[in-house]
Every structure is written in C-alpha cells, then in structure tokens.
C-alpha positions, -999 to 999 in steps of 0.1 A, spaced: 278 -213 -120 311 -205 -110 324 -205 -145 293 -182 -154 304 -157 -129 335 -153 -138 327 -146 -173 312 -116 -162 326 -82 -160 330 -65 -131 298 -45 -137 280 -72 -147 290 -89 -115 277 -56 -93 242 -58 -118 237 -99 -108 243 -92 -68 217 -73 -73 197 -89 -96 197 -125 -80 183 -123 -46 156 -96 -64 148 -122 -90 144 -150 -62 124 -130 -35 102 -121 -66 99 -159 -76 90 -163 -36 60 -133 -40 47 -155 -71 45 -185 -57 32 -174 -28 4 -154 -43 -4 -188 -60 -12 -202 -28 -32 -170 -18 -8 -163 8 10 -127 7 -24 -110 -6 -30 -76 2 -59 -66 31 -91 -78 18 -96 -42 5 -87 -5 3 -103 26 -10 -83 53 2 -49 63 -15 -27 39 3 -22 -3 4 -6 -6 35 -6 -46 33 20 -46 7 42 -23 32 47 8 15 72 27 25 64 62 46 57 92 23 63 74 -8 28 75 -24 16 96 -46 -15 110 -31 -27 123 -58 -40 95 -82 -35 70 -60 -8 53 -75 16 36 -45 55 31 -61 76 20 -33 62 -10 -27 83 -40 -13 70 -63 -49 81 -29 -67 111 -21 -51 119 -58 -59 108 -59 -98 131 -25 -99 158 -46 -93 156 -75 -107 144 -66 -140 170 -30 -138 202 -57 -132 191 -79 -158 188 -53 -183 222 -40 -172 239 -79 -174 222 -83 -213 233 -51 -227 272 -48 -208 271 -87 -223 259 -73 -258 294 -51 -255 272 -19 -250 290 6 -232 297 5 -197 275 45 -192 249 28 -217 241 -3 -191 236 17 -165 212 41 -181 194 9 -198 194 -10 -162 175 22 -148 151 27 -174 141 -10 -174 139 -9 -136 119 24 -135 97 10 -165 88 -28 -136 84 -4 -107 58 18 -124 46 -11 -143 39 -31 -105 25 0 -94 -5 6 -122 -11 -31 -121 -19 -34 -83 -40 -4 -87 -59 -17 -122 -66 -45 -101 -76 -30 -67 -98 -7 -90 -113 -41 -103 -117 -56 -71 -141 -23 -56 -159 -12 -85 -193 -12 -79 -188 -42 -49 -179 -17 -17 -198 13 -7 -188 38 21 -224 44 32 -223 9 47 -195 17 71 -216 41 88 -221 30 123 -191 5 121 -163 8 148 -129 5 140 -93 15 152 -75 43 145 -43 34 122 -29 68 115 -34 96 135 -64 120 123 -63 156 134 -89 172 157 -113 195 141 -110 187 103 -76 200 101 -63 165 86 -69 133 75 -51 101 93 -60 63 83 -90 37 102 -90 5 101 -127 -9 95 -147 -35 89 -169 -29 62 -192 -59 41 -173 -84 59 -140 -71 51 -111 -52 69 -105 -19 49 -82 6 55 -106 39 51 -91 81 49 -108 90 81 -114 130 98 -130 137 126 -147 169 141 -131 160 179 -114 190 195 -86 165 202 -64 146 179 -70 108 182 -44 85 183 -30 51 166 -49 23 184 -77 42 196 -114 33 191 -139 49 169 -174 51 156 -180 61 116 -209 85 118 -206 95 80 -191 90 47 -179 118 38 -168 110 -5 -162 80 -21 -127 77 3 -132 92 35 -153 89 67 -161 114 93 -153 100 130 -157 101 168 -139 82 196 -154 58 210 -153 79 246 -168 102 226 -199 87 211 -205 65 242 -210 94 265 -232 110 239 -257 80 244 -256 81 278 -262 115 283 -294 107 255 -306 83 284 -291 50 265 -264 36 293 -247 11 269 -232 16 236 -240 -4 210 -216 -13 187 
C-alpha cells in the first residue's frame, strides 16, 4: 500500500484522500441497503426525500429531482477521484484530470439522483393515493404558512406508511415544526390542505362533539 502511494503524484495523492474514504462510506451504504437497513422513509410524494438527508435548499423543486444527497455527495467523490487517479496515471495532463475527475463525479451525482427518483416513482405509482390521507393526523415537519401563502412539509401516516406530504393550510397563523394537524383535503397529487389540531378540535366541540376523534 505504502509503495502504491508513493507511486502516485502529488495530485493523484490529493484525488485518493478523497476518493478512499468516499469509496468506503459508499461500500458501507451498499452493504447496508443489503441488509435493508439505511432505506429511505417508507415513502414520499412530495418533492423532497428527507430520509436520505438532503442538504437545505439543494433540491430542485421543480422536477423533483434531489442532488445533494449524502449517497450522491459520496458517489461524486468517489467515482470524480477515481477518474482523476486513472487519467493523471494515463500521463494525461495535470488541467485534463481535474476537468475528467469533475465530469465523472457530476455524471454519479446526477446519475444517484435519477436513480432514487426512477425508483421512488416505481415504488408510488399507482400503490399510494392522497385521498386516503384525508382525516389522518400528523406533525408538522416544515413550517407551512398561514393563509395559503406557502407550503411547509407533514409528516403522515398514510396506508400504513409514514410519508412526508407538501402540506398548506388556510389558518390565519403559521404553524410550527412539531405541531399537530388534521388533513381535511388533498389538494393535487402532492399536497394536502391542513388545520391544527387546536384548531379542528374546537371546531367539533363547538358542533356539540366534546372529543376529537383522531
């Protein structure tokens, strides 16, 4: 190993640091996936797979398609310094590796990115329907702004399965991350009109029901 590494030019040195611990955390996600452990939440409709811990902001909203994904982030690496070690080995230029290196990491993170959603398109076509979430409570996991001004994130449980649903709500309040709700209607094929769970309880009550039913 030792006598591997010092083979190795300096850059191809910098492309392996990166490249090893990449290509073993992704052996790790593999392995682990095997064993079904490391799966994403049993299902998601909305724009954004929060079990595989995207990153903030770093989805694109509009197709659906989450890049900055930890198993991304990691192919980007792995597969970018391994590119970059082949071609400085192959004498290519030292401008030439880099450029290859990014390319071929670009090419594994988008690649991770349309395969998780080919499958998560797979795994809810024609199996989950938003209609049978109405009357399901939940918890609030983003923030959703009062009176349709916004969409945040619920967490429900719909056909036996925690999903992560685009939720709005027509509350003249905003309601917050941890917060209880009702689902009173699907709204599209990806979001769900809400209330709190204040909300909708003192509705009954004032209806002459005094407990609300979940």
């Amino acid at each position: 190993m030792k006598e591997w590494w010092d083979s190795l030019s300096q850059l191809s040195q910098v492309f392996a640091t990166v490249a090893i611990p990449a290509t073993v955390v992704m052996v790790l996600q593999t392995i682990l996936l095997l064993f079904g452990i490391g799966h994403d939440h049993d299902c998601d409709i909305a724009d954004h797979d929060i079990s595989d811990h995207d990153f903030a902001g770093a989805h694109d909203g509009s197709d659906g398609l989450s890049l900055f994904t930890i198993r991304g982030i990691v192919a980007f690496f792995a597969i970018g310094g391994w590119t970059g070690i082949a071609v400085d080995n192959a004498n290519g230029s030292e401008a030439l590796a880099i450029i290859l290196s990014l390319l071929a990491g670009s090419a594994a993170l988008f690649g991770i990115a349309y395969l998780f959603k080919f499958a998560l398109k797979l795994q809810n076509n024609g199996t989950l329907s938003l209609e049978n979430a109405v009357g399901k409570t939940g918890e609030v996991y983003i923030p959703i702004p009062a009176n349709r001004k916004g969409t945040g994130k619920v967490m429900v449980t719909v056909q036996e399965r925690l999903c992560e649903l685009s939720a709005i709500t027509s509350e003249e309040r905003d309601l917050k991350t941890g917060e209880y709700i009702r689902v009173i209607e699907a709204i599209d094929d990806q979001t769900v009109l809400v209330v709190s769970h204040k909300s909708d309880e003192t509705t009954k009550n004032k209806g002459g029901i005094s407990k609300w039913i979940a």
